[in-house]
C-alpha positions as CSV (number, residue, x, y, z in Angstrom):
1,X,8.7,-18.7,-0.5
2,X,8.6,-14.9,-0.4
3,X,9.5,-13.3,3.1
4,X,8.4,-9.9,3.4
5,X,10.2,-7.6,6.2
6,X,8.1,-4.9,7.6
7,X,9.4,-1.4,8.8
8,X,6.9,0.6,10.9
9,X,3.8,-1.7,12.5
10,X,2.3,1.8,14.0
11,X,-1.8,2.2,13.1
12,X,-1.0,1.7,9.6
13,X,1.5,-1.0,9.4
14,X,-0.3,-3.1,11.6
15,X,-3.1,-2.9,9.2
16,X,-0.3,-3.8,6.3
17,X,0.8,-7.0,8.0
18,X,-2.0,-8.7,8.7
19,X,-3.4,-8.4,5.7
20,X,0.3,-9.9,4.4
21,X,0.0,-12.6,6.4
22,X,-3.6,-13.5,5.7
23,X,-2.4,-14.1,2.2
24,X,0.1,-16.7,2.9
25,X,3.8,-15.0,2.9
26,X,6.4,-15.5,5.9
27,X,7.4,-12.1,7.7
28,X,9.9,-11.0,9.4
29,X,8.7,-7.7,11.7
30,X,11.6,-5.5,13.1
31,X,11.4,-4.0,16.8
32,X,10.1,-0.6,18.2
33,X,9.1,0.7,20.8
34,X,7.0,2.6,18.8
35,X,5.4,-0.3,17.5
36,X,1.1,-1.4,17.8
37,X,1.3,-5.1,19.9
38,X,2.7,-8.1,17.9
39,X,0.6,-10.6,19.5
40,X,-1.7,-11.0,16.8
41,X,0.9,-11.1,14.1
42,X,3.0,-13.1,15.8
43,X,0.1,-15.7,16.2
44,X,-0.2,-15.7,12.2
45,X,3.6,-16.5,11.8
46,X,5.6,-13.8,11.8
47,X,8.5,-13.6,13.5
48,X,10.9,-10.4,15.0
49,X,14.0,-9.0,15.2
50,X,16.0,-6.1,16.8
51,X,18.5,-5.3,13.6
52,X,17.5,-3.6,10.6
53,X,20.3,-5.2,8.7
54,X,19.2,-8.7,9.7
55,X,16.2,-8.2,8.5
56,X,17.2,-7.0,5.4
57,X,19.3,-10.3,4.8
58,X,16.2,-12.2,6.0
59,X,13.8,-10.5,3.6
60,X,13.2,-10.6,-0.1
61,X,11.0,-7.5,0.0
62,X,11.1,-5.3,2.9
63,X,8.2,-2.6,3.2
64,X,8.9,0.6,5.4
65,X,5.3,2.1,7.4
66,X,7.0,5.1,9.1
67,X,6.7,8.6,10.0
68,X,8.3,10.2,7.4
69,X,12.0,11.1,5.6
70,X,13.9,11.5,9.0
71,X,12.9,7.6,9.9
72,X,13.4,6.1,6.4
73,X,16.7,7.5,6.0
74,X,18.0,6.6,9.7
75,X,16.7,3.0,9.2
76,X,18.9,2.4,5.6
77,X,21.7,4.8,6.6
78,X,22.8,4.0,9.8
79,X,25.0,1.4,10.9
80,X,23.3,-1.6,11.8
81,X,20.6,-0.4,9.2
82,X,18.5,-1.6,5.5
83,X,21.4,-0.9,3.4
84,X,24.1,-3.1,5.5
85,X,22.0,-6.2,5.0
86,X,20.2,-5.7,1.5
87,X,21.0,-9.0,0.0
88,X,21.4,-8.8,-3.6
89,X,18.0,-8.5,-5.7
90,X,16.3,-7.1,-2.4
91,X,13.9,-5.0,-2.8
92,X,12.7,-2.0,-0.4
93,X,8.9,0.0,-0.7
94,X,8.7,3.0,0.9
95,X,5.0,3.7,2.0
96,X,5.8,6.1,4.1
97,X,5.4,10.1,3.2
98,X,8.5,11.5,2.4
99,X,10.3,14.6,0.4
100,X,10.9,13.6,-3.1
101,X,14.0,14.6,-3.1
102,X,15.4,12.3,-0.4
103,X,13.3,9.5,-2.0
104,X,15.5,9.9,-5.3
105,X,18.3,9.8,-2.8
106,X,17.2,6.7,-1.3
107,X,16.3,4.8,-4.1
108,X,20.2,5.6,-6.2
109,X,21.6,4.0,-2.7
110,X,19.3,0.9,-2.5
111,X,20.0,0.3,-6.6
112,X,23.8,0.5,-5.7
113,X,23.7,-1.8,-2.9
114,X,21.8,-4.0,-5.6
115,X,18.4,-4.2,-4.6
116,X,15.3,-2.6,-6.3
117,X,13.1,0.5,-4.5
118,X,9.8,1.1,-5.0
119,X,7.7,4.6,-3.3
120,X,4.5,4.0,-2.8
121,X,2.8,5.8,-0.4
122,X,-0.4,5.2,0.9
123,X,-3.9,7.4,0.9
124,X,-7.1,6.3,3.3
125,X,-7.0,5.7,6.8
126,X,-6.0,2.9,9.8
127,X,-9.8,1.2,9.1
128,X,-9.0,0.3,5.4
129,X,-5.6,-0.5,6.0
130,X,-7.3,-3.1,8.4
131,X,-9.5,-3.7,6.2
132,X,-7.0,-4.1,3.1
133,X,-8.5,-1.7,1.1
134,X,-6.0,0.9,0.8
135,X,-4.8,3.5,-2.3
136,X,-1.1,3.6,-3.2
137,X,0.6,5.7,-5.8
138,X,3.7,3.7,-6.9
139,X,7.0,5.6,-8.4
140,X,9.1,2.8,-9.9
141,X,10.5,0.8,-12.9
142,X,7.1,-0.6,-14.2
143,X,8.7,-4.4,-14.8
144,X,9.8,-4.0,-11.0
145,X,5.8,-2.9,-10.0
146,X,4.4,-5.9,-11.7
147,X,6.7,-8.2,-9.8
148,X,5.7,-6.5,-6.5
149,X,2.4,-6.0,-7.0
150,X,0.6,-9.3,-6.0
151,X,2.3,-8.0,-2.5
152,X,0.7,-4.5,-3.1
153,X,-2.6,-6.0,-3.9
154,X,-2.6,-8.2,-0.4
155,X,-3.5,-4.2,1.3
156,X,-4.5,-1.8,-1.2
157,X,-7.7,-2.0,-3.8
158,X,-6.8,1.1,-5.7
159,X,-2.9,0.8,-7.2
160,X,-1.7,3.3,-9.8
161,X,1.9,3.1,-10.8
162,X,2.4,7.1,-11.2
163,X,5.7,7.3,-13.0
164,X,9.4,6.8,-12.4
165,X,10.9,6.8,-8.6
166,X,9.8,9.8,-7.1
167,X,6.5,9.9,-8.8
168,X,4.3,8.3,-5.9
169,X,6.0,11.0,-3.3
170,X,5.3,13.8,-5.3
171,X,1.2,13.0,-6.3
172,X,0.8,11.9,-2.5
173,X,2.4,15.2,-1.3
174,X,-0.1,16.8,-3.7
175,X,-2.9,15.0,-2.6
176,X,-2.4,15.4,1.1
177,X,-2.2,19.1,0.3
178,X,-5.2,19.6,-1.1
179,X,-7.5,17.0,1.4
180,X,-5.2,18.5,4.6
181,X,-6.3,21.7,2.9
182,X,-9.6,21.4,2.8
183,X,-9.9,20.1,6.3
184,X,-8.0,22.7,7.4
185,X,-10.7,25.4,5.7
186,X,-13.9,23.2,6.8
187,X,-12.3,23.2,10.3
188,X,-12.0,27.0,10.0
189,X,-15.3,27.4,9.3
190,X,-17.1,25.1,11.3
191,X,-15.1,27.0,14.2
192,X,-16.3,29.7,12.5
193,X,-20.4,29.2,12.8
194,X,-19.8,27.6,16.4
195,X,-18.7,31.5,17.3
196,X,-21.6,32.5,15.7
197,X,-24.0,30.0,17.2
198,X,-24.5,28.7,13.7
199,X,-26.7,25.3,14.2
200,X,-24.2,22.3,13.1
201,X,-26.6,20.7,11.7
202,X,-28.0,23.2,9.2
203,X,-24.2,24.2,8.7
204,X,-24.1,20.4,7.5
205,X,-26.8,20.7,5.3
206,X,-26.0,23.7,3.7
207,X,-22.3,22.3,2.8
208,X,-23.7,19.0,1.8
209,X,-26.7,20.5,-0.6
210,X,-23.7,22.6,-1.8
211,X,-20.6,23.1,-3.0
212,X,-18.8,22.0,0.6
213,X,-19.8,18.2,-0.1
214,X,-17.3,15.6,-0.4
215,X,-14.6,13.0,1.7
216,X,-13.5,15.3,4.0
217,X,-16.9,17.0,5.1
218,X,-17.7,13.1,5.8
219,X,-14.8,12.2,7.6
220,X,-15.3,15.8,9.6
221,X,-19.1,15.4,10.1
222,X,-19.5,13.3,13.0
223,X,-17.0,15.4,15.0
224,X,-19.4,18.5,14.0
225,X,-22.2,16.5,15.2
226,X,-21.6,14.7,18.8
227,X,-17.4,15.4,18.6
228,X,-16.3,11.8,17.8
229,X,-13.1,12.0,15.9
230,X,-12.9,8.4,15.9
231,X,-13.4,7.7,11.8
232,X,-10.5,10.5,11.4
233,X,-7.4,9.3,13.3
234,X,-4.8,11.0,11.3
235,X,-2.5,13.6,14.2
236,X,-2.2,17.2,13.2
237,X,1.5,16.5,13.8
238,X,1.4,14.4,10.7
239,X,-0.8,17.1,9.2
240,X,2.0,19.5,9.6
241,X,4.6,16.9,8.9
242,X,2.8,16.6,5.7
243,X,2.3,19.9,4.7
244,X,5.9,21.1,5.5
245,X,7.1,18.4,3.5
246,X,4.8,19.6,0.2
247,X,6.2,23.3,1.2
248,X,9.7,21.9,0.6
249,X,8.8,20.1,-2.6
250,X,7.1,23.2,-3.8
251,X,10.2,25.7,-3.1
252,X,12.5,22.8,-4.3
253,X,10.8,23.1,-7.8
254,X,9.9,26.8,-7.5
255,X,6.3,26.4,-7.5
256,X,3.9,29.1,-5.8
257,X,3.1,27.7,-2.3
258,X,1.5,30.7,-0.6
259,X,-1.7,29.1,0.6
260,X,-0.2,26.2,1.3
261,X,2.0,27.7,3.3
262,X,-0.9,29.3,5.7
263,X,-2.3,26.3,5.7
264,X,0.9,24.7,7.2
265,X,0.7,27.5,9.7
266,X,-2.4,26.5,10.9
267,X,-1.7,23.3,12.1
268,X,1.8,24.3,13.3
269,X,-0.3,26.6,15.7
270,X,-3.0,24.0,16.6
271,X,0.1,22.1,17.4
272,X,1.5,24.7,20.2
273,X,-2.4,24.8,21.5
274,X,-2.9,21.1,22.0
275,X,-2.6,18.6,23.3
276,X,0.8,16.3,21.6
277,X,-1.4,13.9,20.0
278,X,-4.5,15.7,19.1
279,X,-5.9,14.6,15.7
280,X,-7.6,17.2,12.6
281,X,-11.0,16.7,13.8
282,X,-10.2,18.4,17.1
283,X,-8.4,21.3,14.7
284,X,-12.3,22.7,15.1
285,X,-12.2,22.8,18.9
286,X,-8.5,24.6,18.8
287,X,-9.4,27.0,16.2
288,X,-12.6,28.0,18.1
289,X,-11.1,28.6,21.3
290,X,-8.3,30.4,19.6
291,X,-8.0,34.3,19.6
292,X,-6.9,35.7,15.9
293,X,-4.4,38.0,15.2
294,X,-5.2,41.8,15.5
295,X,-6.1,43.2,12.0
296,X,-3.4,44.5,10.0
297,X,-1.0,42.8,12.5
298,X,0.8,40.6,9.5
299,X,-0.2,42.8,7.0
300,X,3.2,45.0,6.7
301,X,0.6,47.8,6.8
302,X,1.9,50.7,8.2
303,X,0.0,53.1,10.5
């Protein structure tokens, strides 16, 4: 029997491992602190440990669910970690969000160590990953998706295999930029008409009758209405994390990145202004209490 090793059982992960479990396959979970309670999984058969490199010599297929590049290259590179226990024909899937670059990296160690690697990040949110119906973009050796992707398909409906390694970090990076971006605008301007004592509701109507429809209006609309963020749980410190990591891909490949760039300045502000764990939703309440820049003050006008 496959045993699948799971890195990472925060909102997300959770939502991976049950649904793993629900389709039969032994587990193996490693310990955090940072970790959602195992109770439940445990209950379904899965079982823990404290070392990553045990788990990796436990596990056939080991599946990280963590922050981003900092984590997943402490967890294979440090002693005690992925890489000292990756038994041979082990394979590791990174659905984390991470810098292409590092991924690349990542991948030439695991394939060294004589294992396989697979990115595939994820898109959608902790309800479909609960509910099993998450989106990954895969970057990999095609004959290695197809042997992994019965395991894909136990937590995602939508699966494109995007290219070679690298591939699924890239298109998420680009992804995140543009629906980060466009909460980050809606935000703006919803803070926008509640300055002006715009009525939310016909500032709903008008974007929806308009050219503002779409997923993010939706998963914004019902904290413009009555403030429950509750169907949007993603942190504006991932926000950030995310958009400083497309900012690096971008001047990595010498792309133009201006607007992403003020756009990553935006949440890196809403950061300072609240609270740690304050999620995009509440961007609106940040950016209407906050107090813009004086006119010309960035603009390297002179007087």
């Amino acid at each position: 029997m496959i045993k699948i090793g799971m890195v990472g059982i925060g909102m997300m992960g959770h939502g991976i491992a049950s649904n793993i479990l629900k389709h039969g396959y032994a587990m193996v979970l490693l310990e955090h602190p940072g970790n959602q309670p195992l109770e439940g999984l445990m209950a379904a058969g899965a079982t823990t440990t404290p070392s990553a490199a045990a788990l990796a010599a436990e596990a056939d297929i080991i599946v990280l669910c963590v922050t981003g590049t900092p984590q997943v290259e402490d967890v294979l590179y440090r002693s005690g970690g992925l890489l000292e226990g990756l038994k041979p024909g082990g394979i590791v899937i990174d659905c984390s969000t991470a810098i292409p670059s590092s991924t690349i990296r990542i991948a030439e160690s695991v394939q060294k160590a004589g294992g396989g690697f697979l990115d595939a990040p994820m898109t959608r949110t902790p309800k479909e990953a609960a509910q099993g119906r998450l989106n990954l973009i895969v970057g990999g050796d095609p004959a290695l998706f197809e042997r992994c992707k019965p395991v894909l398909e136990c937590f995602a409906e939508n699966i494109t295999l995007a290219g070679p390694v690298g591939a699924g970090h890239r298109l998420k990076l680009l992804h995140n930029f543009v629906s980060l971006g466009f909460a980050a605008v809606l935000a703006e301007a919803a803070a926008c008409a509640e300055r002006s004592e715009v009525d939310p509701k016909v500032f709903l109507e008008i974007l929806t009758k308009g050219g503002g429809d779409g997923v993010v209006l939706n998963r914004l609309r019902p904290y413009i209405e009555s403030r429950d963020g509750s169907g949007f749980r993603f942190t504006i410190a991932n926000a950030l994390k995310d958009m400083t990591y497309y900012t690096t891909m971008a001047q990595e490949s010498g792309a133009m990145h201006e607007t992403a760039e003020s756009i990553r300045r935006t949440y890196a502000q809403a950061l300072q202004d609240g609270p740690e764990q304050s999620t995009v939703p509440e961007l609106i309440t940040l950016l209407a209490k906050a107090q813009p820049a004086a006119a010309g003050a960035d603009s390297g006008v002179g007087a």
